[in-house]
C-alpha positions as CSV (number, residue, x, y, z in Angstrom):
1,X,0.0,0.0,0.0
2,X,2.7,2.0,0.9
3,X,4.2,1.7,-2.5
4,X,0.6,2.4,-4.6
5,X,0.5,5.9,-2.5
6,X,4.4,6.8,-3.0
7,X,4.0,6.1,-6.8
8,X,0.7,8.6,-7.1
9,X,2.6,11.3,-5.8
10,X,4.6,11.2,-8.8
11,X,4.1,14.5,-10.7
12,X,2.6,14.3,-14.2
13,X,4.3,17.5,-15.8
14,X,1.6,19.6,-18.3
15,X,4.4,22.4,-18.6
16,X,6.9,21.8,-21.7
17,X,8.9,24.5,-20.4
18,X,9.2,22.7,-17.3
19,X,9.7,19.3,-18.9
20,X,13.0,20.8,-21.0
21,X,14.7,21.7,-17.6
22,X,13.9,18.1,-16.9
23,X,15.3,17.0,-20.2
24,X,12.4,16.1,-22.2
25,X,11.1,18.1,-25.2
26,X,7.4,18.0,-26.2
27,X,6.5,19.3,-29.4
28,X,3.8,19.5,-31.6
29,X,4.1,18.3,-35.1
30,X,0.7,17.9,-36.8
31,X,-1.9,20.9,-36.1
32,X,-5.7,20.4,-35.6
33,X,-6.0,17.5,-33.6
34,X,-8.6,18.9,-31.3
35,X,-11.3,16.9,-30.9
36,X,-9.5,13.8,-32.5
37,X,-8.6,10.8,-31.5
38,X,-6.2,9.1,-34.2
39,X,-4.1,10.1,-37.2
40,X,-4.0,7.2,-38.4
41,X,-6.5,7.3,-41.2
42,X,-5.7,10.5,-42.8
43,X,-1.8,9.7,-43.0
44,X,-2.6,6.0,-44.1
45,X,-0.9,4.8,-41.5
46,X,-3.6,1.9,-40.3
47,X,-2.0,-0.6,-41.8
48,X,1.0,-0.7,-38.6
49,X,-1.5,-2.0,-35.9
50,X,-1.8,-5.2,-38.4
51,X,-0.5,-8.3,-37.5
52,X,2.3,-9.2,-40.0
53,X,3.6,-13.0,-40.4
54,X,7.1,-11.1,-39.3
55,X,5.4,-10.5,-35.6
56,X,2.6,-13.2,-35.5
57,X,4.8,-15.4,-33.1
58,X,5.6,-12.5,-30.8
59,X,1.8,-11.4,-31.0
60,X,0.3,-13.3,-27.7
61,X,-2.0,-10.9,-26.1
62,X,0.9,-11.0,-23.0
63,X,2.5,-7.9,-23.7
64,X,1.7,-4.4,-25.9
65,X,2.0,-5.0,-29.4
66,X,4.9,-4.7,-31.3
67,X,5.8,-4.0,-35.3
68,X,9.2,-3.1,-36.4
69,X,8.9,-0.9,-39.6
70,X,12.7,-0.5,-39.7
71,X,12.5,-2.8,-43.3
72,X,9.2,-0.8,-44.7
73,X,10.6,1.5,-47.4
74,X,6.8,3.2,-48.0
75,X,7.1,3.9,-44.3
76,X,10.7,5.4,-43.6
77,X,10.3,7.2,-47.2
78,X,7.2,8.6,-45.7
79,X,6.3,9.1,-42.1
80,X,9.8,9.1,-40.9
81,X,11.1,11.6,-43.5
82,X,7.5,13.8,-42.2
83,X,8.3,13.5,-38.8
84,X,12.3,13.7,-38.8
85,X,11.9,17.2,-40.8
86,X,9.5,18.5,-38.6
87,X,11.8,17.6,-35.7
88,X,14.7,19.5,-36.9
89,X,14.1,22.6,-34.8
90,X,14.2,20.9,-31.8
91,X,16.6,18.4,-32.2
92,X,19.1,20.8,-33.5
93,X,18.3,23.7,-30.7
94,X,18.6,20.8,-27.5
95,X,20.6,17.9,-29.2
96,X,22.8,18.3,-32.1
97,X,24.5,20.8,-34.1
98,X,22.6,19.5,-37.2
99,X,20.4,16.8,-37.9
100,X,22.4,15.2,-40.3
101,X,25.3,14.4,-37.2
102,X,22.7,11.5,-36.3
103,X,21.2,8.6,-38.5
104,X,18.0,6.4,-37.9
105,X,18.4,3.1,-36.4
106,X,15.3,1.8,-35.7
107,X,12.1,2.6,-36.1
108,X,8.8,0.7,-34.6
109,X,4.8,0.9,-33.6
110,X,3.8,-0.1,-30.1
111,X,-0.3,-0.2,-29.5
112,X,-1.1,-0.6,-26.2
113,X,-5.0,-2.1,-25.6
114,X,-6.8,-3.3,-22.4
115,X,-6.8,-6.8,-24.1
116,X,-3.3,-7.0,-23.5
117,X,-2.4,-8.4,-20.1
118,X,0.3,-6.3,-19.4
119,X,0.8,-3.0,-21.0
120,X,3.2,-2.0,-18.8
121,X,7.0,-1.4,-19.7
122,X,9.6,-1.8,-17.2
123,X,12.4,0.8,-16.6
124,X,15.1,0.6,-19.3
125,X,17.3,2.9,-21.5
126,X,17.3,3.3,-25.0
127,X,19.9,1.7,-27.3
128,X,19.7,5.1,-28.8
129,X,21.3,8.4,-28.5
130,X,18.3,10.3,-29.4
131,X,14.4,8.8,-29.2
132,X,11.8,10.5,-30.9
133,X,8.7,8.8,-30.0
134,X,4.9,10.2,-31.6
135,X,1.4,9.8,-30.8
136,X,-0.7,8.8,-33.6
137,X,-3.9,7.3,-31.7
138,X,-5.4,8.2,-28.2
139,X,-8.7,7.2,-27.5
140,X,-10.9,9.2,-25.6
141,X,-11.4,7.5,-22.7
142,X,-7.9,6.8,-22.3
143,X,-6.2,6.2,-18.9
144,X,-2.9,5.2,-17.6
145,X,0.2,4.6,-19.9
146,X,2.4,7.8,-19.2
147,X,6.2,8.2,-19.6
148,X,7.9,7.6,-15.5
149,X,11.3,9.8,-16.3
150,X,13.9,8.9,-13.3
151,X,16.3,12.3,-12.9
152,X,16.7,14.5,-15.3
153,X,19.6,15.2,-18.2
154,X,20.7,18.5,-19.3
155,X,20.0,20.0,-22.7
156,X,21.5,22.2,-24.9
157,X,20.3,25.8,-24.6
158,X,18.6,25.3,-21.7
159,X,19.4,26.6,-18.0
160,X,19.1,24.4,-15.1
161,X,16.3,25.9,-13.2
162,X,14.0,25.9,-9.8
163,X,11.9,23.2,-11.1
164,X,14.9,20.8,-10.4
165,X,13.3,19.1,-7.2
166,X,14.8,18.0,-4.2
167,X,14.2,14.8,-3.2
168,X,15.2,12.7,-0.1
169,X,18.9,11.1,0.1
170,X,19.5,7.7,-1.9
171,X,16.1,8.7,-3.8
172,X,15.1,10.1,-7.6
173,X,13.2,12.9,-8.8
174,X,10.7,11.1,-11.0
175,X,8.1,13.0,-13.2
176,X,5.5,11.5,-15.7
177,X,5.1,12.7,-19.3
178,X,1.6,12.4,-21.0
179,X,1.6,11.1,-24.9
180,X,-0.8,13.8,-26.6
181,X,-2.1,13.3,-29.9
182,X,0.5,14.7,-32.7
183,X,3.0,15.5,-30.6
184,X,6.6,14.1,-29.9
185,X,8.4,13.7,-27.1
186,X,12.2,13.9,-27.5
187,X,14.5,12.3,-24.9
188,X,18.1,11.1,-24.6
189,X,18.4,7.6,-25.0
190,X,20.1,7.0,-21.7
191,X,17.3,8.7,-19.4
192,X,16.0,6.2,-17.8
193,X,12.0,5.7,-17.9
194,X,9.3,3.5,-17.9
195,X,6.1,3.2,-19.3
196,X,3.0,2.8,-16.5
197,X,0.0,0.5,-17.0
198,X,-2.7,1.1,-19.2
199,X,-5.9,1.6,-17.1
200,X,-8.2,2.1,-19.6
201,X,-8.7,2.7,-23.2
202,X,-5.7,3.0,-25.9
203,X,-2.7,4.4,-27.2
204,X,-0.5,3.7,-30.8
205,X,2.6,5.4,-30.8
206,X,5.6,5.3,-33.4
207,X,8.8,5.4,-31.7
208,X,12.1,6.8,-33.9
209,X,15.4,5.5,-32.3
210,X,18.4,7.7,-33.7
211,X,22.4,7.3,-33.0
212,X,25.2,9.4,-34.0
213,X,26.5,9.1,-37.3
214,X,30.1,9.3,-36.0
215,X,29.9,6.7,-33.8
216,X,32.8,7.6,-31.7
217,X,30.6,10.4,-29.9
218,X,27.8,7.8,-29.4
219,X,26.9,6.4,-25.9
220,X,24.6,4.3,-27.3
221,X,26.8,0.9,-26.9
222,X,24.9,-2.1,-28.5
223,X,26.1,-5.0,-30.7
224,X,25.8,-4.2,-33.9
225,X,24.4,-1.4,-33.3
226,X,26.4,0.2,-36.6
227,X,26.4,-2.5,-38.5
């Protein structure tokens, strides 16, 4: 019990000038979304929540669903290209000097449903140096399934500020991050988070996994990572 009342106290931040100080960028790539609650349709994008032969076997109604769409040319020609331009501002203002210092590595859709019996992912990093992950579907009645951020990671151009919080010795700050509907979050791929269980409702997201291209600068140290 003492656990379920520690983790509600955990902050869900609405500010995005608050969440750069913490390290995350939120920004908005596709207008008019009021009132919606998918993308899907209009950028032909419905085909990702399909089950492919490629993901049948890994598609058991355990876990959130999964689709790489590393190896789908229509896709990274397309939605990737949409969403990488449109994140240029950003990435290049926080991250790198230019976009072009960093390549794609992976790219993926993750729907999370109630029919799934756990939607929750545990804390990890990112074999990335940068992650760009965008919502594409949020249904209205949606509950749960926020980004947990442990800490926070410094950005370029911004300041450390007062929203830093202090927290009690041998503890983290941690701060939640909501997925809104044609918006990005942009993190580095070593800040640690999680993703909390889905209460109700659902969520598709596409999530953009980018390294360095010189990959001596890159902490993102996987096999094969480069090859």
């Amino acid at each position: 019990m003492a656990a379920l009342l520690k983790e509600a106290t955990v902050k869900t931040i609405e500010d995005d000038a608050v969440l750069l100080k913490k390290g995350v960028v939120r920004h908005r790539i596709f207008e008019n979304c009021e009132g919606k609650t998918s993308l899907l349709n209009e950028l032909n994008l419905a085909s990702i929540k399909e089950v492919s032969p490629f993901n049948m076997a890994a598609e058991d109604g355990e876990y959130a669903f999964y689709k790489n769409l590393k190896e789908d040319v229509e896709i990274v020609d397309g939605i990737v290209k949409t969403i990488t331009e449109r994140c240029r501002e950003p990435i290049e203002r926080h991250f790198v000097e230019k976009i072009t210092d960093i390549v794609l590595d992976d790219v993926f859709c993750i729907n999370y449903t109630m029919e799934h019996a756990d939607s929750r992912v545990q804390r990890h990093k990112d074999p990335s140096d940068i992650t760009v992950n965008i919502n594409l579907e949020r249904s209205e009645d949606m509950e749960g399934s926020q980004v947990l951020f442990y800490g926070t990671k410094r950005l370029k151009g911004v300041e450390e500020g007062e929203e830093n919080v202090k927290v009690e010795e041998g503890e983290e700050e941690r701060f939640k991050v909501d997925t809104k509907l044609g918006c990005v979050t942009i993190h580095r791929g070593d800040h640690p988070h999680e993703v909390t269980s889905l209460e109700k409702g659902e969520r598709t997201n596409i999530v953009m996994t980018f390294v360095y291209a010189d990959k001596s600068k890159s902490s993102a140290n996987f096999s094969g990572l480069y090859e």
